[in-house]
N, C-alpha and C positions, 0 to 999 in steps of 0.2 A: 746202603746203596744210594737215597735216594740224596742222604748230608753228601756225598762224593760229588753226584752228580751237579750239584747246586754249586757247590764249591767250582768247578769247571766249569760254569757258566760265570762264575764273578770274574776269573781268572780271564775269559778268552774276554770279559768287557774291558778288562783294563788294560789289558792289552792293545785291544783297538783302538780305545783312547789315546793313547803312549803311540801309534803309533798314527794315526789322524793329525796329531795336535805334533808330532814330529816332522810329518811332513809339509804342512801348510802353515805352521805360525814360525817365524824366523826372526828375529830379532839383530834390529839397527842399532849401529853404533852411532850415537852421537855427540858429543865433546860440548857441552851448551850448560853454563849457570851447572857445575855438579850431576846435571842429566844425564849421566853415563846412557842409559838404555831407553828410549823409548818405541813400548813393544805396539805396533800395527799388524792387521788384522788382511790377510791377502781374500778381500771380500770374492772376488772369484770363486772359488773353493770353499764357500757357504755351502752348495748345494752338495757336493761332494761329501761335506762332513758330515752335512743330514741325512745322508743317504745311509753311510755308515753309523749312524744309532739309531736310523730304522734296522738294519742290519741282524743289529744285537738289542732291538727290543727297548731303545731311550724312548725317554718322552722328548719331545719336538723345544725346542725353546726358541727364544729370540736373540737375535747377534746385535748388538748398541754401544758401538765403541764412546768411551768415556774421554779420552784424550783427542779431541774435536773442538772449534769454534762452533756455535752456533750464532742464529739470530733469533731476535725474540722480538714482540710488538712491544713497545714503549705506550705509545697511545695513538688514538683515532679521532679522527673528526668531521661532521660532514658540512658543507655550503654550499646550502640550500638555494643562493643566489646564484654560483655559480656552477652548482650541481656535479659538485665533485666533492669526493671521498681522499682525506689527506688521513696514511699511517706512519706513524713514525717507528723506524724499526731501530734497534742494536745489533750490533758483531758485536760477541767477545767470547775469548777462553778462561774458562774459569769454573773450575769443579771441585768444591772442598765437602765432603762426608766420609762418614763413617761407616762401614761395612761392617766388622764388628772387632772383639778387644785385639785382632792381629791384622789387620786390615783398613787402611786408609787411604782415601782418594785425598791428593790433596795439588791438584796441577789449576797453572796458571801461563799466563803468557800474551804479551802483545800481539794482536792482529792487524793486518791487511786487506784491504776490501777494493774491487774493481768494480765494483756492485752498478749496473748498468739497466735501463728497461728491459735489453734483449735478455736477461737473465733474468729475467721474473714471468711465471707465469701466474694467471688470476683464474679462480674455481668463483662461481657462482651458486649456491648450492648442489655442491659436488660436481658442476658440470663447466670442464675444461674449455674454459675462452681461448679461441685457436685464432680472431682476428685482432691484430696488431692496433685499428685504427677505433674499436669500440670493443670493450673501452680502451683508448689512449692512456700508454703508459709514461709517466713521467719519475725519474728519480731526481733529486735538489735537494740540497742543504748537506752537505757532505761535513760532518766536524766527527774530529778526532777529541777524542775527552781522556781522562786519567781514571783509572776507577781506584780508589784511593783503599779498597778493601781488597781487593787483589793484588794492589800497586802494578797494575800492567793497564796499555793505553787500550781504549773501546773508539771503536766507530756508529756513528747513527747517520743515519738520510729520512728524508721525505720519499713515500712512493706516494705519488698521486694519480688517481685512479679520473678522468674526467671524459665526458663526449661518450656517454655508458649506452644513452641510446642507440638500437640499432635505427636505420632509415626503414627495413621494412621487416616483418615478422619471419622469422624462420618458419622452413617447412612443416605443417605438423601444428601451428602455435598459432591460437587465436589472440594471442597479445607481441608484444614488442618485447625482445631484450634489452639490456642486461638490467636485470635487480635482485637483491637477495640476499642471503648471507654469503659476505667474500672472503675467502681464502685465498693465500699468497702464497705460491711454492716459488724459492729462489735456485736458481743451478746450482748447484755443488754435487761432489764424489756421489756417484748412486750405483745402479748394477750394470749399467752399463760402460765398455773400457773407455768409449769415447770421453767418459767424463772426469776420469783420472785424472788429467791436467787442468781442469776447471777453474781452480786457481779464483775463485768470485772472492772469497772468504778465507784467509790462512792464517796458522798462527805459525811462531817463530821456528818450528821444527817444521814446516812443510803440513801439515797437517790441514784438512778442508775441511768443512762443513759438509753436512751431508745432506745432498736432497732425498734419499731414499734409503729404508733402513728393512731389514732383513723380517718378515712375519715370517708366524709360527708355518703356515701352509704354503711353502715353498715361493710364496709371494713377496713382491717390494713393498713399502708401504711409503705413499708421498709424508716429505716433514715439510707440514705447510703452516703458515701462518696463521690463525683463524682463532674466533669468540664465540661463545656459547649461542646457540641458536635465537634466532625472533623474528622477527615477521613486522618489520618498521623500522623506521628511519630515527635513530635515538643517540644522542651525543655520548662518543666514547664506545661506541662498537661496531666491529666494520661489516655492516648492515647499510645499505645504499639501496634507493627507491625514489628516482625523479621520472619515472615515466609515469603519466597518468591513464586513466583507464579509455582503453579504446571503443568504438563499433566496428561490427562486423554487418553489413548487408549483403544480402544474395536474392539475386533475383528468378525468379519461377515464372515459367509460360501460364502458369494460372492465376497471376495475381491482379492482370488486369482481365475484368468478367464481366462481358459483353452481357450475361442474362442478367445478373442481380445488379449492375450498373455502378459495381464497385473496385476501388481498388485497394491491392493488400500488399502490406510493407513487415516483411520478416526480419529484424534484425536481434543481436544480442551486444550487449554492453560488458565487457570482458577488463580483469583486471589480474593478473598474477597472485599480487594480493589486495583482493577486490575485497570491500568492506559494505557497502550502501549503495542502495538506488531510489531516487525520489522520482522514478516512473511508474511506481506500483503505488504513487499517490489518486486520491478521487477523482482529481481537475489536471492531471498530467498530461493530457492530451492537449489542452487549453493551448498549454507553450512551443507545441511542436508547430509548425507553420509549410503551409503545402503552397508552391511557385510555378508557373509556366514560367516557363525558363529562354522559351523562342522572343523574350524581348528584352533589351537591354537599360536599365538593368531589369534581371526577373520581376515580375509583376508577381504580387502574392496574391492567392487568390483569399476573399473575403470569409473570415472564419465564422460570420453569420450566414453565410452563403451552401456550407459544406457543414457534414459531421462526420467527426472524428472518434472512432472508439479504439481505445489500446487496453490491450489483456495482456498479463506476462503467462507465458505460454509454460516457461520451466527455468529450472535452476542451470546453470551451465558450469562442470565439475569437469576435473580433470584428475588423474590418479595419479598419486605419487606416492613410491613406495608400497602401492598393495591399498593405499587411503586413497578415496575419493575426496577430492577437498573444492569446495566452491570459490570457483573466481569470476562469478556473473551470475547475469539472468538474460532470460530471452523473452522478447516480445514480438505483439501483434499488432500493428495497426491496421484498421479498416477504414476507407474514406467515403463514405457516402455521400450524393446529393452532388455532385460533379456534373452530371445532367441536370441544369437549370429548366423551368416549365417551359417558361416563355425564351426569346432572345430579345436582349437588350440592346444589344446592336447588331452587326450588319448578320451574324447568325451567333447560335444557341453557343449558351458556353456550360463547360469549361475541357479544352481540349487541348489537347500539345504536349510537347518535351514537358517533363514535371520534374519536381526535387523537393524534398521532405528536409527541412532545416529540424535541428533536434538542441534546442540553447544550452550554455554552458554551464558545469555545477550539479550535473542531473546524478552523477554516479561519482563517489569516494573511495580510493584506496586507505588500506589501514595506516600509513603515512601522511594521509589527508590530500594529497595531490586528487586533483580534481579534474572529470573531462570537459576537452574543448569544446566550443560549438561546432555540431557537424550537420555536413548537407549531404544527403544520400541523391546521385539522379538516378531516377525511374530506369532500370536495364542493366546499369553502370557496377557492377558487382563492388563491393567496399572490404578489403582495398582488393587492388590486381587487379581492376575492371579498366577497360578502356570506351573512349569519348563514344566509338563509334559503335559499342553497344547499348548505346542513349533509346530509349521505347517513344514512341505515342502514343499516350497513354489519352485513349479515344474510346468513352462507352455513352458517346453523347449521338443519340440519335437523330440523323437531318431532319428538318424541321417546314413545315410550310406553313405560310402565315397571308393576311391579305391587308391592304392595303388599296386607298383611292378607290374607296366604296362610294358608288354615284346609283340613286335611286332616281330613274327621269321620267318626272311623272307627264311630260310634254310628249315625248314618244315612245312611255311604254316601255320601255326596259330598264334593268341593270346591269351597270357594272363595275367588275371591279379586277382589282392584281393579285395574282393568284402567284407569291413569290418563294420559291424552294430556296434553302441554304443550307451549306455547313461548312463546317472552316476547312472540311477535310473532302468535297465536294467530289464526286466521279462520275454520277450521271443518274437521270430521270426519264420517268416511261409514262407520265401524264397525258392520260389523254380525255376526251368527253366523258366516256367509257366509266372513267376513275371516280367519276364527280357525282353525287348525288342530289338530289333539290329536296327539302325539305319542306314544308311549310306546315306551322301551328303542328309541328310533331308527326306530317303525313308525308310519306316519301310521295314525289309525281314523279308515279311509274309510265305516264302518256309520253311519246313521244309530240304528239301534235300540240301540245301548251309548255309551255317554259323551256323553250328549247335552248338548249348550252350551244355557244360555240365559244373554241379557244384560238388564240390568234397564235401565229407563230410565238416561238420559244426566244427570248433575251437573254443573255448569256451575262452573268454578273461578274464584274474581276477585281481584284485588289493588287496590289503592288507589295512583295514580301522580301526581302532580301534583294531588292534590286528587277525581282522577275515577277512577272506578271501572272497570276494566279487568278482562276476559277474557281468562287467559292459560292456560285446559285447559277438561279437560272428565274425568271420571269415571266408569266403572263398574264393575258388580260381576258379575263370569263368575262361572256355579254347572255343575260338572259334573258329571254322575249318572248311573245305572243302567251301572256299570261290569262287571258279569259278565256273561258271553255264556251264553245256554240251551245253546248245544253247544259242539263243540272245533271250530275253526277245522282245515281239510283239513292233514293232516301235521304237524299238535300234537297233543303227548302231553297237554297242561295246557288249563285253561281262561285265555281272555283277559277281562277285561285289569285288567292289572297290571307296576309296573317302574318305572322312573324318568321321569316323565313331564313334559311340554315342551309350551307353546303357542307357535304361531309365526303372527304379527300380518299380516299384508301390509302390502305396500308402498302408497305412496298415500294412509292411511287418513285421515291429518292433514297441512291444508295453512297454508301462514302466509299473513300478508300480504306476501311478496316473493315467492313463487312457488316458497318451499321446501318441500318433501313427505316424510314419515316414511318410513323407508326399510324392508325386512322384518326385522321382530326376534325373538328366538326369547327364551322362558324358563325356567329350567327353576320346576318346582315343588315335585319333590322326590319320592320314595320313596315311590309311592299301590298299597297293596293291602289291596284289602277282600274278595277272595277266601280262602276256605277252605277247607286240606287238603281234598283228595275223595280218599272210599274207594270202590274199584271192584272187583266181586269179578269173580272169574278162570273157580273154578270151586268145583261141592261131590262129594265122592265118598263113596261111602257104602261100608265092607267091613263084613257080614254076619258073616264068620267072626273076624274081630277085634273084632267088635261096637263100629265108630269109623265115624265121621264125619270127614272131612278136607276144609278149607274152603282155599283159594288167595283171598288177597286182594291189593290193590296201597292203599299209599297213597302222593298224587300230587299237586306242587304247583311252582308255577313255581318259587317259593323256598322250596324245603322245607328245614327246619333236620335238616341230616342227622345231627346227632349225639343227637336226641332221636328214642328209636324206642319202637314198639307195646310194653306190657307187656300180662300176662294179670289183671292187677289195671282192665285199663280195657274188658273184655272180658265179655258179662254176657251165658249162655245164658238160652234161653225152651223151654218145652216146652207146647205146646197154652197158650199164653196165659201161663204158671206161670214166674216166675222160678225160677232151680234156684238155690241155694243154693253161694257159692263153694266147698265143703265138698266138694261133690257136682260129678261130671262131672268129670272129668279135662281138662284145657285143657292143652295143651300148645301153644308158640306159638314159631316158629322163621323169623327172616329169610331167604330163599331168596336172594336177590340187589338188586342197585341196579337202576335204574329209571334211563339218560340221557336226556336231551333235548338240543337247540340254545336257547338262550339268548344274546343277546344276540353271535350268530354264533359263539359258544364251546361247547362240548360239556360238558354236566355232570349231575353226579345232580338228577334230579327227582321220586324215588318211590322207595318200598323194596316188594318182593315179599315175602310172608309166607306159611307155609303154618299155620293151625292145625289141632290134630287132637283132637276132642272125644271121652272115652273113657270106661271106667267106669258105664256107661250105668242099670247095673242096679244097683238099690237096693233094701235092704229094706225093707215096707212101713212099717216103724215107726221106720226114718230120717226117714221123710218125713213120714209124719202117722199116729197109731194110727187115725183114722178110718176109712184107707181100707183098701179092701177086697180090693187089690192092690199087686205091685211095680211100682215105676216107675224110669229113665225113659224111657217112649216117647211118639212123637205126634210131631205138627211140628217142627219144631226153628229154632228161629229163633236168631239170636245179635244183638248190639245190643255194637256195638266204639263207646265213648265217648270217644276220642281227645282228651287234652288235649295240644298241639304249642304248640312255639314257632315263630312265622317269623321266619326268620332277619334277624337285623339289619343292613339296608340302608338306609344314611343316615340312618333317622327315629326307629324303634325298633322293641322286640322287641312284638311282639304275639301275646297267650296267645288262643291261638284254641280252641275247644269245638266238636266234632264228632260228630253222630249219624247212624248209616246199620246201617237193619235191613237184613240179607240170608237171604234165602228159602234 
């Protein structure tokens, strides 16, 4: 039963066969060289026939008519000067094997070729070039030849492939096309009818080339030109690669950082077939070069000036085929030190439009093509950015400084310029209030000594692009009435005097990006307009020694201790009456030093003196034959005219003049 059955299945397959193969293959008559018959293949009715040995259980095969022209590559070559890819292909017909001992291919025949650009398409690694003008297609060199082993004529051309760059990256693609391994599909007979008359390719019975040939899963398969795979640009394979590796920048709202006063540059360095990068060297940063860009040409700012740190952040992969495969890396730059201490001219630098120059040579594809030198602007996305997304790139905080410091010691005050700026200037709220006085490290919290005034506000401008611009503002601090009527609690000295400091707050001046002056201190140098004071102690009078003995102190924050009291600066009075240095005995004798705290250190501030006034009596015709009496008696006053120096601190010596009557 089961041999029966089996039998009736061979029976209904060949049947089908016999009548498949009877309705779709027909056979042309043709009169040519003995060619009685040549049998073609009504490609149409592929799908039909395979449908039918699914039917009855075939296995699937492929349909490959034998009696066709093809083309095939002769050879390749690329120029590298002018970065085009030149193949040379053949037309011919000619099929001679053996099938086996009853079966022989053995067809030949002259061809015809119309073979034209429009008739060529180009694959890239498997991906269909759909624009005309990249790459530009060229076909030249048309010659007909003899092929002397078939005795039938062959044609060949030049297809040149040049202008492969695209101008800007396809969507989706951190680099540039075209490059890759190229394949060449040429028009001829395929599955579809439009291409029945295609005519690119014929040989002497009407016969075409085929650009499309029958797969096993109901599918076309392109017949395309092409060479074993590789990844470089190598004489003799049609393998093309003149693009060299690009950057990609993208700018982020956080890259410029008003707190850490720095700025951050993300880019990645990309290459389809990217090989090397000499940015993940030690000193890489060295050659990258940062520009304010608002002058012409850019001004570079000074690479002692700023620091620069670059990290490569990650590899940069792109999957093909199910493989992740590397065509880059990504980096980080950081630039620090942008915010200069001081300003060296009219305000603090470094602020404005910027752009990061990155030199050329830095990154290799496996062809060796090398990248350009590129300049990224600060905002400007790379590429597809436009001008008008340019940054200010400003974490430079306004700045106040001074200037025409005048210490006058004729009447008693200072002053000096008290001048805000920044290049990006918006406005300031200085006012007394802001300013602090300092002296020898002690804030004067009094209002009644060193009192601040600010004069009206100056308004500073420069000329930028033709327009008058505000980049500060001016004043003029006067400090005055600096001696106190008494001595501050557990001072031996009168304040004030020392080395003295204003210190500005914070806040005072703000930019247009939101940056704010920060508290600055200054010094202004060694202000004393205070003078030696003499303070008496005590006065005693002995009777029997007929003297007067006077205790006195002289007393000064900075007293120059190596100039002291003589008795030549020392001038009694008696009832009104100058006495006569001649007369009255003076005797004048340092008793001890005088310390104080200064400047949290202990030291001399006054010398103790005792004088002893003697000699008293005189005859009356010493003094004047007028009178009518000896003298001298009555009041006694003394008047010590003290010429001192104070001691030299920082500014200079100042000869100070001294008068103190004591009773």
């Amino acid at each position: 039963m089961l041999k029966k059955r089996k039998k009736v299945k061979i029976i209904m397959t060949i049947i089908a066969l016999i009548l498949a193969l009877g309705l779709f293959i027909n056979c042309q008559k043709i009169d040519i060289n003995k060619e009685t018959y040549a049998p073609t293949m009504n490609l149409a009715t592929a799908e039909e026939i395979r449908l039918a040995a699914t039917t009855i259980g075939l296995e699937h095969g492929t349909i490959n008519p034998i009696y066709r022209p093809k083309w095939e590559k002769i050879s390749s070559s690329i120029d590298t000067t002018k970065k085009t890819l030149t193949v040379k292909v053949k037309g011919y017909a000619y099929e001679n094997q053996t099938l086996n001992a009853n079966a022989k291919i053995d067809y030949a025949s002259d061809v015809e070729s119309t073979l034209s650009s429009e008739n060529i398409t180009v694959f890239f690694d498997g991906v269909k070039v759909t624009s005309k003008t990249n790459p530009k297609i060229t076909v030249a060199n048309k010659t007909v030849t003899h092929n002397a082993v078939s005795n039938k004529d062959e044609v060949t051309y030049d297809i040149i492939l040049a202008n492969l760059e695209e101008t800007a990256r396809q969507a989706g693609k951190q680099y540039k096309e075209w490059s890759g391994n190229i394949a060449l599909k040429i028009v001829g007979r395929g599955e579809s009818e439009t291409t029945y008359n295609a005519n690119v390719l014929t040989d002497q019975y009407k016969n075409q080339n085929m650009m499309e040939l029958d797969g096993k899963d109901s599918s076309w398969i392109d017949v395309k030109i092409e060479d074993a795979k590789t990844d470089k640009n190598a004489s003799g394979t049609m393998f093309a690669d003149y693009i060299k590796p690009e950057f990609t920048y993208v700018y982020s709202n956080g890259n410029i950082n008003l707190t850490n006063k720095t700025l951050t540059v993300d880019f990645s360095v990309v290459d389809k077939y990217f090989s090397s990068t000499t940015l993940s060297a030690q000193n890489a940063a060295d050659a990258i070069k940062v520009s304010l860009t608002d002058t012409n040409p850019a001004s570079q700012i000074p690479d002692e000036k700023i620091t620069k740190e670059l990290t490569k952040v990650s590899d940069v992969t792109e999957n093909r085929d199910g493989v992740d495969v590397k065509i880059g890396e990504k980096y980080r730059l950081v630039i620090k030190g942008l915010q200069q201490q001081t300003a060296d001219g009219k305000y603090r630098d470094y602020s404005g439009p910027m752009s990061i120059s990155i030199p050329a040579g830095v990154a290799t594809d496996k062809s060796g093509n090398k990248s350009i030198a590129t300049t990224f602007s600060i905002g400007v996305n790379e590429p597809g950015g436009s001008s008008d997304d340019q940054k200010i790139v400003d974490v430079v905080d306004p700045l106040w400084k001074t200037e025409n410091i005048n210490i006058d010691h004729t009447n008693k005050v200072v002053t000096l310029d008290l001048v805000g700026t920044d290049k990006y200037y918006a406005s300031n709220s200085l006012t007394t209030n802001s300013i602090k006085v300092i002296i020898d490290d002690e804030e004067v919290t009094t209002t009644a000594n060193v009192k601040k005034s600010l004069s009206a506000a100056t308004p500073l401008e420069e000329t930028r692009n033709g327009t008058s611009v505000q980049y500060g503002v001016r004043y003029t601090l006067t400090l005055s009435d600096w001696e106190e009527a008494t001595k501050q609690t557990g001072k031996q000295f009168f304040e004030w005097s020392g080395t003295t400091k204003i210190q500005v707050a914070a806040g005072t001046i703000t930019d247009q990006y939101t940056n704010k002056s920060q508290k600055q201190e200054f010094t202004l140098g060694h202000v004393d307009f205070i003078k030696p004071k003499i303070e008496k102690v005590s006065f005693a009078k002995d009777s029997t020694a007929k003297t007067e003995t006077i205790i006195f102190n002289v007393i000064d924050k900075y007293l120059d201790v190596s100039d002291k009291v003589t008795t030549d600066e020392i001038s009694v009075y008696v009832d009104g009456e100058l006495v006569p240095s001649s007369q009255i005995t003076r005797t004048l004798t340092k008793i001890s030093d005088l310390t104080g705290t200064v400047n949290e250190t202990t030291k001399v501030i006054g010398h103790q003196y005792k004088l002893v006034l003697s000699n008293f009596e005189q005859k009356r015709t010493a003094i004047n034959y007028n009178r009518e009496y000896s003298d001298w008696s009555g009041n006694v006053k003394i008047k010590i005219e003290v010429k001192m120096k104070q001691q030299k601190l920082k500014q200079m010596i100042v000869m100070l003049k001294k008068i103190l009557w004591i009773l």
